[in-house]
PDB file of N, CA, C and O in Angstrom:
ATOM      1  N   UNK A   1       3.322  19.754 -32.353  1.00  0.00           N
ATOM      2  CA  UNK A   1       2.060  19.217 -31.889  1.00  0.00           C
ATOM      3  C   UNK A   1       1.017  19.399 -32.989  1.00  0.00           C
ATOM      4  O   UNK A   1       1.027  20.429 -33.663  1.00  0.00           O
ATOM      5  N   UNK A   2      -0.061  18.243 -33.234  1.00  0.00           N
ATOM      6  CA  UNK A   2      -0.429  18.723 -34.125  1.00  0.00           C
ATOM      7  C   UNK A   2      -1.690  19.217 -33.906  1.00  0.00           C
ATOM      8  O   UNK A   2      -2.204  18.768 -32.881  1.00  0.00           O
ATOM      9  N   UNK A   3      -2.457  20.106 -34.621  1.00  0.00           N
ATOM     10  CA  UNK A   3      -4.149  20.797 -34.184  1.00  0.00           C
ATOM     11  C   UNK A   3      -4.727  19.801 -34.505  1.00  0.00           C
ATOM     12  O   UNK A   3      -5.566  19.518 -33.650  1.00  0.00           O
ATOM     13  N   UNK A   4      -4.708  19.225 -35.183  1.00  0.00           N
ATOM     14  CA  UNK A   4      -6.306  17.968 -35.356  1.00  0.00           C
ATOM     15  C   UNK A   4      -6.840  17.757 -33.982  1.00  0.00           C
ATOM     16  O   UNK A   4      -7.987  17.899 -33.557  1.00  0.00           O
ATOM     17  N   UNK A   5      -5.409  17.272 -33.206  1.00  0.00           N
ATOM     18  CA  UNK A   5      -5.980  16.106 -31.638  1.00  0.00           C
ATOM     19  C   UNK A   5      -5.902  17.228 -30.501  1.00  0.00           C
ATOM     20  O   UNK A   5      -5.684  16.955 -29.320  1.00  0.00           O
ATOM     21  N   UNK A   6      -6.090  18.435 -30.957  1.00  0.00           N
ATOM     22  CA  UNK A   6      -6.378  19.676 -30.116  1.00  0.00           C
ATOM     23  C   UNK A   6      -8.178  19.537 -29.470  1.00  0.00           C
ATOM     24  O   UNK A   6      -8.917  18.726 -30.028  1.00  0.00           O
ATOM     25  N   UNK A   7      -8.556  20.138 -28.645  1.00  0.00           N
ATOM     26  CA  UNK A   7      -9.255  20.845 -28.250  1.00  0.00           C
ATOM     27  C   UNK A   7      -9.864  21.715 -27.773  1.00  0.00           C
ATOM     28  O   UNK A   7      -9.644  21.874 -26.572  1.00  0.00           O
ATOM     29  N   UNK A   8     -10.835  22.625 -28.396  1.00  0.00           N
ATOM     30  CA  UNK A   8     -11.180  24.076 -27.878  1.00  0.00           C
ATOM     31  C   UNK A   8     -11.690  24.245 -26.704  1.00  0.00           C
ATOM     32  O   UNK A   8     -12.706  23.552 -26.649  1.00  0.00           O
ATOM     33  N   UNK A   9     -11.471  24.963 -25.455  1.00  0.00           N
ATOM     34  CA  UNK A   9     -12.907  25.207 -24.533  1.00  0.00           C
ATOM     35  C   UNK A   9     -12.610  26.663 -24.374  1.00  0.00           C
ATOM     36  O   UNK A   9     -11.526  27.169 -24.666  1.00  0.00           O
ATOM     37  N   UNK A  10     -13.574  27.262 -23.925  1.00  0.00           N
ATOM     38  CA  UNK A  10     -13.670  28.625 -23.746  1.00  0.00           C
ATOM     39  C   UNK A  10     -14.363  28.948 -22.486  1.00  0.00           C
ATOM     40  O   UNK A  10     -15.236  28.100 -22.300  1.00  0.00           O
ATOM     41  N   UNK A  11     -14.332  29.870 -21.501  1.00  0.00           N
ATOM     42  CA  UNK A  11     -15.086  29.953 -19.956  1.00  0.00           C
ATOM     43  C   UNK A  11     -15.190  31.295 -20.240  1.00  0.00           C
ATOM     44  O   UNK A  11     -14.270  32.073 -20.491  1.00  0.00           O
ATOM     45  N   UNK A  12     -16.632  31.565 -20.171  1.00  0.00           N
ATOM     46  CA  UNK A  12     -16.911  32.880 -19.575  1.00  0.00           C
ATOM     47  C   UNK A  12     -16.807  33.237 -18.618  1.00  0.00           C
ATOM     48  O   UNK A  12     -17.474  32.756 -17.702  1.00  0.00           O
ATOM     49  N   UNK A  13     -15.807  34.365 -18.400  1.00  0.00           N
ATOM     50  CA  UNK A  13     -16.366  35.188 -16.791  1.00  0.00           C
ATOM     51  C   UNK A  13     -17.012  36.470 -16.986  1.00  0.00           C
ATOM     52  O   UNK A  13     -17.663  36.834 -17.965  1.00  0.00           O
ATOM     53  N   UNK A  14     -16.829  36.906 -16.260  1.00  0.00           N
ATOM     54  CA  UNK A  14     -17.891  38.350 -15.969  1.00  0.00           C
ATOM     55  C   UNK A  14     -17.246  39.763 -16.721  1.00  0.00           C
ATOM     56  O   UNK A  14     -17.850  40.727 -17.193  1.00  0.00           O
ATOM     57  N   UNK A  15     -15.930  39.514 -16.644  1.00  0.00           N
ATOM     58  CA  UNK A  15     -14.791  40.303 -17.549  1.00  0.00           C
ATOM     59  C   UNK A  15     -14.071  39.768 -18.958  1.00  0.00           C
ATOM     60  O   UNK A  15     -13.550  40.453 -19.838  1.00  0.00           O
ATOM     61  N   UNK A  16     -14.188  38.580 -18.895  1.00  0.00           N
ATOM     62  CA  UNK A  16     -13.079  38.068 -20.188  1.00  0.00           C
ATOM     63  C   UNK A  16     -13.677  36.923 -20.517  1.00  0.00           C
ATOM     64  O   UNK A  16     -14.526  36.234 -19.951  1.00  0.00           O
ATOM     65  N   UNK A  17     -13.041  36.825 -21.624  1.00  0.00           N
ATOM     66  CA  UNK A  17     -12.956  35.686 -22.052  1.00  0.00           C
ATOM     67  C   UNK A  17     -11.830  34.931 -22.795  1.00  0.00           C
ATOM     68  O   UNK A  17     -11.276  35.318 -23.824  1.00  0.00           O
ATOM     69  N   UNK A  18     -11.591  33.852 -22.147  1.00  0.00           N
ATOM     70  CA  UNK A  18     -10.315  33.010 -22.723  1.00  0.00           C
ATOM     71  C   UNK A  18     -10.420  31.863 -22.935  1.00  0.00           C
ATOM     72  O   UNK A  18     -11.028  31.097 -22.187  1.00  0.00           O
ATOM     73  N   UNK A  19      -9.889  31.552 -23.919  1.00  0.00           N
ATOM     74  CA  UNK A  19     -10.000  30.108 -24.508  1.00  0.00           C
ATOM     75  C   UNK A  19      -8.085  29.066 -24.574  1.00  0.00           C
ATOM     76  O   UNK A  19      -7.011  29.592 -24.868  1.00  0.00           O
ATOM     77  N   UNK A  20      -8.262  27.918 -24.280  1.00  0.00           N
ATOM     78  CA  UNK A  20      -7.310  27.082 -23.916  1.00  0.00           C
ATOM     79  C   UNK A  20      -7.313  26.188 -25.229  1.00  0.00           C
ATOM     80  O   UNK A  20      -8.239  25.791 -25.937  1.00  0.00           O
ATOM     81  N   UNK A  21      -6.205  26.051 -25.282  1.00  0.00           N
ATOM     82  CA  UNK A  21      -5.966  24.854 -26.324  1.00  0.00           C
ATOM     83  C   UNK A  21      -5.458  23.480 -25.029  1.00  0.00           C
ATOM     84  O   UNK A  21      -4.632  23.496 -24.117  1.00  0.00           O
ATOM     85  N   UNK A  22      -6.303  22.540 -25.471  1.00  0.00           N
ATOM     86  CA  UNK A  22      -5.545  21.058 -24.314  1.00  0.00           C
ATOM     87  C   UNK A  22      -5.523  19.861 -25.339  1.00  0.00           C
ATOM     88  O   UNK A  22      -6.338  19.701 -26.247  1.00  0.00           O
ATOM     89  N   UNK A  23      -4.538  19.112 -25.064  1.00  0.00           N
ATOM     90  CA  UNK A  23      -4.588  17.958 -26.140  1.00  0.00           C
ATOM     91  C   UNK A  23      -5.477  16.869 -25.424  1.00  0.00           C
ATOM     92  O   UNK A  23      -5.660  16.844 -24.207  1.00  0.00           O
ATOM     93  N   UNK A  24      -6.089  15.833 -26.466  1.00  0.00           N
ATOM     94  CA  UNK A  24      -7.102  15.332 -26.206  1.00  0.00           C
ATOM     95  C   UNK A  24      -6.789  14.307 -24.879  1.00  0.00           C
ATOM     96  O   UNK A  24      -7.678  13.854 -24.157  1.00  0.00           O
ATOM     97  N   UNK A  25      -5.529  14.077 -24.738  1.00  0.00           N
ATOM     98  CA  UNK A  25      -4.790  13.418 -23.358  1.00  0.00           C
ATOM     99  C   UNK A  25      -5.571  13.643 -22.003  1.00  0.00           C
ATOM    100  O   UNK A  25      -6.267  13.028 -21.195  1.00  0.00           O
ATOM    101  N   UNK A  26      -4.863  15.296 -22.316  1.00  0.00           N
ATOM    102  CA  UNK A  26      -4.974  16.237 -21.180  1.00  0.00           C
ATOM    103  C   UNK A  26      -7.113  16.171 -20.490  1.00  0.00           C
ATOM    104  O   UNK A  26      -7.638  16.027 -19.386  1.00  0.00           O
ATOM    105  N   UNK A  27      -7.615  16.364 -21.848  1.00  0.00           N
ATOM    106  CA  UNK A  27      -8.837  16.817 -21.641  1.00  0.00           C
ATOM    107  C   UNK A  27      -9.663  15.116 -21.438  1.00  0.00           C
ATOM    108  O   UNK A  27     -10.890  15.033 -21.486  1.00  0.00           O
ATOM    109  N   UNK A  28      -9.127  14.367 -21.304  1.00  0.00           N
ATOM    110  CA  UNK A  28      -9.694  12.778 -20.947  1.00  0.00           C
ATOM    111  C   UNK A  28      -9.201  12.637 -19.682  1.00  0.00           C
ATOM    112  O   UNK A  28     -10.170  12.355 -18.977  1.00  0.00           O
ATOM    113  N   UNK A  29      -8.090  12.689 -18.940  1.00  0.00           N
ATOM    114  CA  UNK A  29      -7.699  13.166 -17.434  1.00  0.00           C
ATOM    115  C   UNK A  29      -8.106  13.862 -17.216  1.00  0.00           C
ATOM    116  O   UNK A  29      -8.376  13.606 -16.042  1.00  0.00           O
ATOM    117  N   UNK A  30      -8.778  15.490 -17.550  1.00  0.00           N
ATOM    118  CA  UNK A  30      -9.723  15.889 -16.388  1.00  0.00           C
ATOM    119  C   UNK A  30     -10.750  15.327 -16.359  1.00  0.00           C
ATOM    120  O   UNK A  30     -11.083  14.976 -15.227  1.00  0.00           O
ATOM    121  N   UNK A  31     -11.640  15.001 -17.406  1.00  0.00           N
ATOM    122  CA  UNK A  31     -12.528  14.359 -17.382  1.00  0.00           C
ATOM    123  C   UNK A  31     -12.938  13.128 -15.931  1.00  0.00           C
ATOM    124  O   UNK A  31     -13.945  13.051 -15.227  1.00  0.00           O
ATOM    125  N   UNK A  32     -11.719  12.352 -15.942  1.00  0.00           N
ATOM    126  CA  UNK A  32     -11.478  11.754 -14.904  1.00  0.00           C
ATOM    127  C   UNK A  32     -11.913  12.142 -13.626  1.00  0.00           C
ATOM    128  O   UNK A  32     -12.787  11.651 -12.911  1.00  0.00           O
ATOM    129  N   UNK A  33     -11.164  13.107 -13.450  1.00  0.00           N
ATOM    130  CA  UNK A  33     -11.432  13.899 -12.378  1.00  0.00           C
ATOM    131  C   UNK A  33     -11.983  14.647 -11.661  1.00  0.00           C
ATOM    132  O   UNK A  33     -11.676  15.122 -10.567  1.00  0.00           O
ATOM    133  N   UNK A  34     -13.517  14.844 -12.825  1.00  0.00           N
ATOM    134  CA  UNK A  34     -15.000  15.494 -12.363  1.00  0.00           C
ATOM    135  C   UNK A  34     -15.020  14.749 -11.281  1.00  0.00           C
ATOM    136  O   UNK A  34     -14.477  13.656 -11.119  1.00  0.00           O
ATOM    137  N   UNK A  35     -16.002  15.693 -10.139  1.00  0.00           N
ATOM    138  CA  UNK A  35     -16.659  15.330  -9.348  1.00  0.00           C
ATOM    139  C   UNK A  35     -18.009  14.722  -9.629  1.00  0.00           C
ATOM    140  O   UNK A  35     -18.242  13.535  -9.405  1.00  0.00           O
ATOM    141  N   UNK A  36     -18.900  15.570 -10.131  1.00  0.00           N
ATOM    142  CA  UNK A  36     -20.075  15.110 -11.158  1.00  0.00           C
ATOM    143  C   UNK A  36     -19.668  15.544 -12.669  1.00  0.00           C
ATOM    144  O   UNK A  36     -18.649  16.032 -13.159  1.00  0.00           O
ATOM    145  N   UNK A  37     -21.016  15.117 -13.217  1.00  0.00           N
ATOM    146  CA  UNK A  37     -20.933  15.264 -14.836  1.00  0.00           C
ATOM    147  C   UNK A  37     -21.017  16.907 -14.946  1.00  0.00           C
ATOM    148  O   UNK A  37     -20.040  17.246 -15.614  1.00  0.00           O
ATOM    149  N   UNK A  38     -21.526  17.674 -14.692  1.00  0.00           N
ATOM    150  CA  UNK A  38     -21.882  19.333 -15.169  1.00  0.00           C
ATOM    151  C   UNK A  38     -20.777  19.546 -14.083  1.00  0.00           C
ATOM    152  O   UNK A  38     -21.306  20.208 -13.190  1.00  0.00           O
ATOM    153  N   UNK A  39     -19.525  19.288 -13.777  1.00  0.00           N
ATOM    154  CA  UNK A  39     -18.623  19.927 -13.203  1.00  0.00           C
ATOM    155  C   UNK A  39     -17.742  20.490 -14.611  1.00  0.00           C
ATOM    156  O   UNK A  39     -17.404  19.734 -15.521  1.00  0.00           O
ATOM    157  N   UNK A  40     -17.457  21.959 -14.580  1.00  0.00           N
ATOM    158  CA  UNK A  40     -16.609  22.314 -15.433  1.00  0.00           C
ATOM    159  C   UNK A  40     -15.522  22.165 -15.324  1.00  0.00           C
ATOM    160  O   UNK A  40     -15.086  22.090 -14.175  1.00  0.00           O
ATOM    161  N   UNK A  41     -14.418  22.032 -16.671  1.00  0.00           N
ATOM    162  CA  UNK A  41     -12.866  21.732 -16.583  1.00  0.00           C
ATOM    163  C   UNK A  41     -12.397  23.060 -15.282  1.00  0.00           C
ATOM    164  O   UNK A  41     -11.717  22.900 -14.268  1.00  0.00           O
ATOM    165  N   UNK A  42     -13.112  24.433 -15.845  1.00  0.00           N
ATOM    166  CA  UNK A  42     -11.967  25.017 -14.733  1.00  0.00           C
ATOM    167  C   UNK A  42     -12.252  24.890 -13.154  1.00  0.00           C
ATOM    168  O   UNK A  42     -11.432  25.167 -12.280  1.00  0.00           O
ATOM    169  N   UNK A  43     -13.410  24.475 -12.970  1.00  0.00           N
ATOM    170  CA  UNK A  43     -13.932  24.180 -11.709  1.00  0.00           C
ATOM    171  C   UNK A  43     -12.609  22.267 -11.018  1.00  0.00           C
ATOM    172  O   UNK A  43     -12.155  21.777  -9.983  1.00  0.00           O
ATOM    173  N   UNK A  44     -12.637  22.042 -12.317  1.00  0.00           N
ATOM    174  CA  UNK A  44     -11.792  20.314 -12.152  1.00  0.00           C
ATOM    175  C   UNK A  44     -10.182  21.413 -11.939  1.00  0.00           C
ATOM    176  O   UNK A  44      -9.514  21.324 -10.909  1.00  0.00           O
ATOM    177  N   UNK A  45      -9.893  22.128 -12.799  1.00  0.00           N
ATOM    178  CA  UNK A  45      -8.217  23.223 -12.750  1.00  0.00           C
ATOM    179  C   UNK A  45      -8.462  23.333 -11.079  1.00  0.00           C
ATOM    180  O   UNK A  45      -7.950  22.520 -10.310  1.00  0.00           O
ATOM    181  N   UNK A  46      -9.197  24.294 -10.690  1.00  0.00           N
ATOM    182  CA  UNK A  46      -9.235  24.736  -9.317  1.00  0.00           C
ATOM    183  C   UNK A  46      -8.891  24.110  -8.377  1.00  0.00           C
ATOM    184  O   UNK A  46      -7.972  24.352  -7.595  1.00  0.00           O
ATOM    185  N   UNK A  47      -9.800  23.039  -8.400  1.00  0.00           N
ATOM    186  CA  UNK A  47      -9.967  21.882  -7.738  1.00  0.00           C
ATOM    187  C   UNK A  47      -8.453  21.923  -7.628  1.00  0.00           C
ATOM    188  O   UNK A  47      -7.933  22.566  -6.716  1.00  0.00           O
ATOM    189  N   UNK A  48      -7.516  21.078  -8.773  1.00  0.00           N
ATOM    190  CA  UNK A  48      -5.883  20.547  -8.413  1.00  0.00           C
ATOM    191  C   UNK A  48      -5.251  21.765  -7.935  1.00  0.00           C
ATOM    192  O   UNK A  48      -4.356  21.537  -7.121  1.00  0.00           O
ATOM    193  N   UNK A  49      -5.433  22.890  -8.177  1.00  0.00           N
ATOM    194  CA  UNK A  49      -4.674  23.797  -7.812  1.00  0.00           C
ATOM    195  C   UNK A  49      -4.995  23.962  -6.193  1.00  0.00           C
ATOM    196  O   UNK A  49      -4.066  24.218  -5.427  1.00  0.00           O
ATOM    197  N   UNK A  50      -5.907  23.856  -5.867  1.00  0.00           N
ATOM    198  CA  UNK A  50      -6.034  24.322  -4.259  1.00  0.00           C
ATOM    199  C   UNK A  50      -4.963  23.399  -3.266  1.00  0.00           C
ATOM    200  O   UNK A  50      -4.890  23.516  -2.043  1.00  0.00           O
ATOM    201  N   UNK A  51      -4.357  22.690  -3.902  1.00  0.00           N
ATOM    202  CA  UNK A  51      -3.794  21.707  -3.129  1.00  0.00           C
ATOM    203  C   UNK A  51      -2.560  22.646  -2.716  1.00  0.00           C
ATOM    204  O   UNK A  51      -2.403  23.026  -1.556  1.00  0.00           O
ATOM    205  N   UNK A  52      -1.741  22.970  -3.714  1.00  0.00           N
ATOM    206  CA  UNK A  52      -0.758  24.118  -3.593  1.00  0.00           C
ATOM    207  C   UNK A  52      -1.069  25.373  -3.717  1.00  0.00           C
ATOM    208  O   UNK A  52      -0.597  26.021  -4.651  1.00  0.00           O
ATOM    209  N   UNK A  53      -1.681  25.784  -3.055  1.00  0.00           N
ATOM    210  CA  UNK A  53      -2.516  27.332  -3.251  1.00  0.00           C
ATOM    211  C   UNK A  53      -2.423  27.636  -1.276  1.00  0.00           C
ATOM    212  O   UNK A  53      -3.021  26.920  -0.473  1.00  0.00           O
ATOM    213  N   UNK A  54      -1.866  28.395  -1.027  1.00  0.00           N
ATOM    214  CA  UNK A  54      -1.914  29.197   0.175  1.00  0.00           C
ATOM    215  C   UNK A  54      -2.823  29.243   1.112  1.00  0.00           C
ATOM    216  O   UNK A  54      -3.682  30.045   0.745  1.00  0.00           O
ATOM    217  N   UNK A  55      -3.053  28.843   2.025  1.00  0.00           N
ATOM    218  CA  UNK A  55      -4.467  28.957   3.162  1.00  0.00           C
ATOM    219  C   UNK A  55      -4.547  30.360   3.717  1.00  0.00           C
ATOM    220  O   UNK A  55      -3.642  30.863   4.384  1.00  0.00           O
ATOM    221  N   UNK A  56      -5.733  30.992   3.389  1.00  0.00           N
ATOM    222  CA  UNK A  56      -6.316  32.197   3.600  1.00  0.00           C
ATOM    223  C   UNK A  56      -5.888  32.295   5.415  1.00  0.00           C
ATOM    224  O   UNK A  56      -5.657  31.316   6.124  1.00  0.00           O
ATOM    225  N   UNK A  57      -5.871  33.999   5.935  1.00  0.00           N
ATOM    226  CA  UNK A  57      -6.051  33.848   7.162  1.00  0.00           C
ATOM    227  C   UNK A  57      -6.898  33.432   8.109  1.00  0.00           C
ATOM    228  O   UNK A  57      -6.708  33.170   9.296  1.00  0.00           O
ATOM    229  N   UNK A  58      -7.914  33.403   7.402  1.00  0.00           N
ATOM    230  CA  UNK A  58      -9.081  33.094   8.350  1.00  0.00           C
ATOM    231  C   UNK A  58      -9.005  31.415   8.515  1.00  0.00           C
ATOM    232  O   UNK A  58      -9.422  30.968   9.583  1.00  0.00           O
ATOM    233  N   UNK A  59      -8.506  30.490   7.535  1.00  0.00           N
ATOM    234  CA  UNK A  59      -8.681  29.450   7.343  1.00  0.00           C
ATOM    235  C   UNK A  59      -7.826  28.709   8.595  1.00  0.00           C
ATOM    236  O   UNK A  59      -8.048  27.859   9.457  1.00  0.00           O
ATOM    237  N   UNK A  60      -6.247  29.923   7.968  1.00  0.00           N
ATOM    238  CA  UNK A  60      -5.338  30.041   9.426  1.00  0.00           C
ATOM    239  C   UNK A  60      -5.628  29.727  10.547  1.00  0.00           C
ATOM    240  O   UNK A  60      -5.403  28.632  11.064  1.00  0.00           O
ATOM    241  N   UNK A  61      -6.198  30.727  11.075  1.00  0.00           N
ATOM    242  CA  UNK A  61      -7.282  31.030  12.563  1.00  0.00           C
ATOM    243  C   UNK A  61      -7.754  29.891  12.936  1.00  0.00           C
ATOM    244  O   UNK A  61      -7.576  29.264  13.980  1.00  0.00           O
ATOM    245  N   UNK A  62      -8.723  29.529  11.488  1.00  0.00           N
ATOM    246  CA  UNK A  62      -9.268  28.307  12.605  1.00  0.00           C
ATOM    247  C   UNK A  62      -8.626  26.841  12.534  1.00  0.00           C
ATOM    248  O   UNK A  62      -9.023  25.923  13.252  1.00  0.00           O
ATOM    249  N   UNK A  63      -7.746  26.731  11.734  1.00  0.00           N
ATOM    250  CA  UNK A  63      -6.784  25.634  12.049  1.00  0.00           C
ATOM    251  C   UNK A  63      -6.259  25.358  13.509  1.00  0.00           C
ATOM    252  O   UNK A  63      -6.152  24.329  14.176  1.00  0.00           O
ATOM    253  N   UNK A  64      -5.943  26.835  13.768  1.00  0.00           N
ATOM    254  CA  UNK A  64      -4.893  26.789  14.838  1.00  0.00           C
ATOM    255  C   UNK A  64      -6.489  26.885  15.809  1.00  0.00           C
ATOM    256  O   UNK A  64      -7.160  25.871  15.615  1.00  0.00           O
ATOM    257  N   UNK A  65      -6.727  27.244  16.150  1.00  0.00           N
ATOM    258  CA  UNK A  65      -7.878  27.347  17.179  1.00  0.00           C
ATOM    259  C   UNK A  65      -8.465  26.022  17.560  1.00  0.00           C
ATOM    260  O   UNK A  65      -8.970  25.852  18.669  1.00  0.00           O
ATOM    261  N   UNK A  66      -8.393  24.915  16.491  1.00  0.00           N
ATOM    262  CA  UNK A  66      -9.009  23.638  16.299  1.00  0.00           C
ATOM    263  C   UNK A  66      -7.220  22.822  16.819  1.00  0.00           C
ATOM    264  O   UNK A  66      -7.030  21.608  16.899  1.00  0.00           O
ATOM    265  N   UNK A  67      -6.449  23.614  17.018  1.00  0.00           N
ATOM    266  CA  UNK A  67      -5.360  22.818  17.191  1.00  0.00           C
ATOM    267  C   UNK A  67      -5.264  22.857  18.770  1.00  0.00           C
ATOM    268  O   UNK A  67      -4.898  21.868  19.404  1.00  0.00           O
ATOM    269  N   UNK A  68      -5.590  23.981  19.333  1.00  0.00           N
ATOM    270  CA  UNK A  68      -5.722  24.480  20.900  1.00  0.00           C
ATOM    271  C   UNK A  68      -7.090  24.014  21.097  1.00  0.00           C
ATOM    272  O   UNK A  68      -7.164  24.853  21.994  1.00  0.00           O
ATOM    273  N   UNK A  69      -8.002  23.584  21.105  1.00  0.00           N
ATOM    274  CA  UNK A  69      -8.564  22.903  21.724  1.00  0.00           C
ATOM    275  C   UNK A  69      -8.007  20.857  21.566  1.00  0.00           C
ATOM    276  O   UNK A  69      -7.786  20.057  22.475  1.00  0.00           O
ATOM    277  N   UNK A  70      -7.977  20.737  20.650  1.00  0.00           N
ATOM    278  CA  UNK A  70      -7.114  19.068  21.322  1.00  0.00           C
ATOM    279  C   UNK A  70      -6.236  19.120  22.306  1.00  0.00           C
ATOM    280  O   UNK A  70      -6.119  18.444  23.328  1.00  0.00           O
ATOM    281  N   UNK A  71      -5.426  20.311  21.727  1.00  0.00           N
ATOM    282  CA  UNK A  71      -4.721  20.691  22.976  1.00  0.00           C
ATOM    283  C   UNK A  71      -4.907  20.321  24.383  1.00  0.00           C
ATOM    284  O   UNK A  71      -4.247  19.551  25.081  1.00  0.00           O
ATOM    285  N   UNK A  72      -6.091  21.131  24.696  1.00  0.00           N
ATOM    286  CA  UNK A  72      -7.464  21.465  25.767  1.00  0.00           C
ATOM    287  C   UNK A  72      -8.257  20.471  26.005  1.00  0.00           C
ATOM    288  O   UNK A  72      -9.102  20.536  26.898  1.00  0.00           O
ATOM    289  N   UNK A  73      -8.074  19.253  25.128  1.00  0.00           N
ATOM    290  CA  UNK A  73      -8.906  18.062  25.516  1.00  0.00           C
ATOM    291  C   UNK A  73     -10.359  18.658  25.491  1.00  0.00           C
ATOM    292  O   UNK A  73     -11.030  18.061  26.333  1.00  0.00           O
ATOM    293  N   UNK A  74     -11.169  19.719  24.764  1.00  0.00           N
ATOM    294  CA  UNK A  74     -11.770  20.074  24.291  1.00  0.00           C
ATOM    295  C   UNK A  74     -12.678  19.677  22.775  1.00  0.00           C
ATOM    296  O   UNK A  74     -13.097  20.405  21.875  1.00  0.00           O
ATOM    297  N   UNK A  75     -12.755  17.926  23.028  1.00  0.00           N
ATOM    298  CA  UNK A  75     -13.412  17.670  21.637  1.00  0.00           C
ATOM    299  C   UNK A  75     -14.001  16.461  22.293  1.00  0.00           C
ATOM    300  O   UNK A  75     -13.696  16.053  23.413  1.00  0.00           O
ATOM    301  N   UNK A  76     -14.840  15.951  21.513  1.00  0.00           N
ATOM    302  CA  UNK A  76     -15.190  14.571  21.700  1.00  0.00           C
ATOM    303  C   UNK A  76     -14.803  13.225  20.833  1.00  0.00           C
ATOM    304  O   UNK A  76     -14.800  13.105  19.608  1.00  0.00           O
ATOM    305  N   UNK A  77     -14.613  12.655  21.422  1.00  0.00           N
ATOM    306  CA  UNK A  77     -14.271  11.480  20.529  1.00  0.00           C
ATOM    307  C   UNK A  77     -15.283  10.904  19.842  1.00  0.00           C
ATOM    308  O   UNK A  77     -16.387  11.116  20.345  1.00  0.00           O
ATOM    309  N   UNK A  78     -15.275   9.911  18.356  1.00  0.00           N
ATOM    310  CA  UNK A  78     -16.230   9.971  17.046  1.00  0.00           C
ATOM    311  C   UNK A  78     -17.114   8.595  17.735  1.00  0.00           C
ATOM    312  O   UNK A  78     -18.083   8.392  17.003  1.00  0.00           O
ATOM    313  N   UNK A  79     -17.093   7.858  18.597  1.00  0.00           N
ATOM    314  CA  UNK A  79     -17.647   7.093  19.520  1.00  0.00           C
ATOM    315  C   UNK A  79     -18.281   7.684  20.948  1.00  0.00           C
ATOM    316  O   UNK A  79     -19.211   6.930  21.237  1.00  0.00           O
ATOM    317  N   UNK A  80     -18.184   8.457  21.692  1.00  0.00           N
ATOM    318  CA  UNK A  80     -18.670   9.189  21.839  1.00  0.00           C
ATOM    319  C   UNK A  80     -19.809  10.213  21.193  1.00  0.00           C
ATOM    320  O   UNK A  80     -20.780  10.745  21.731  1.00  0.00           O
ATOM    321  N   UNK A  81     -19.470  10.259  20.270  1.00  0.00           N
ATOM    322  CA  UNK A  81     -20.354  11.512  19.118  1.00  0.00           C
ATOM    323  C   UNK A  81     -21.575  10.738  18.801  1.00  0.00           C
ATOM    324  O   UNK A  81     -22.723  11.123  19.023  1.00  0.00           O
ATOM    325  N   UNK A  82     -21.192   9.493  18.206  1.00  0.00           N
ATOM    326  CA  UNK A  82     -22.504   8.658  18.198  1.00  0.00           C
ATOM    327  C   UNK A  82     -23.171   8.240  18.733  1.00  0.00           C
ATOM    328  O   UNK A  82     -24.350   8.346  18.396  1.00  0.00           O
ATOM    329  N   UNK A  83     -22.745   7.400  20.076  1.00  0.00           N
ATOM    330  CA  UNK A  83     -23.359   7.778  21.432  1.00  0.00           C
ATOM    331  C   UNK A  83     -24.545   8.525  21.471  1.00  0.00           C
ATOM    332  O   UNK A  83     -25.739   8.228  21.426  1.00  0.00           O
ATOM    333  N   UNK A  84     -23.670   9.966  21.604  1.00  0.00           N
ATOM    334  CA  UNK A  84     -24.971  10.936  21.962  1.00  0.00           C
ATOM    335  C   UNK A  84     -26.222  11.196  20.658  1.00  0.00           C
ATOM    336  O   UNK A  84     -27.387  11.592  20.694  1.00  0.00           O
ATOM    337  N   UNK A  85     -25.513  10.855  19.801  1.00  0.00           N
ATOM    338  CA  UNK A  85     -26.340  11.193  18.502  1.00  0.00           C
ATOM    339  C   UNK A  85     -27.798  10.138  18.282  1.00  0.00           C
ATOM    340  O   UNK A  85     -28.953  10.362  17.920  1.00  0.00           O
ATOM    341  N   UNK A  86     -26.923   8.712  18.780  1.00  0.00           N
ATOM    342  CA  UNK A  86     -28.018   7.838  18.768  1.00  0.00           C
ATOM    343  C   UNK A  86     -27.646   6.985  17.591  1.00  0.00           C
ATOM    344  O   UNK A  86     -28.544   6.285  17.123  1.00  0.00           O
ATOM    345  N   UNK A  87     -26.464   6.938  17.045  1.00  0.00           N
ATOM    346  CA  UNK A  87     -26.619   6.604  15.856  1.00  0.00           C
ATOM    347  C   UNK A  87     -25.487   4.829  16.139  1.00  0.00           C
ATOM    348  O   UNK A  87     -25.308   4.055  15.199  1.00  0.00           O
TER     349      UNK A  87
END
């Protein structure tokens, strides 16, 4: 691979600091993939990673809690919702 079509970034955290080498490919696909412009690459990393990243317990909880009430016929429908909203 060669360094010319390399690029540097570096992220401070509160403990370290590390710097990535990405080829200019790589770093034009995240780019892509900002949400806004001042979104950082590792904030864009995170982002793809949460997809395969484990759901916390609490997140757990309320999945399932939101699953027992449909259950329960315990929701309103999104026509309904507006309805009352006025909208």
């Amino acid at each position: 691979m060669e360094t010319k079509n390399l690029k540097y970034y570096s992220e401070l955290q509160p403990t370290m600091v590390t710097t990535i080498q990405i080829s200019n490919n790589l770093q034009e696909e995240l780019s892509k993939r900002k949400l806004f412009d001042r979104e950082t690459y590792e904030e864009v990393i995170w982002n793809l990673m949460e997809d395969t990243m484990e759901l916390n317990e609490q997140s757990k909880k309320e999945i399932e809690q939101a699953r027992a009430e449909i259950r329960n016929s315990k929701y309103v429908k999104l026509d309904e919702a507006k309805k009352r909203l006025g909208i």
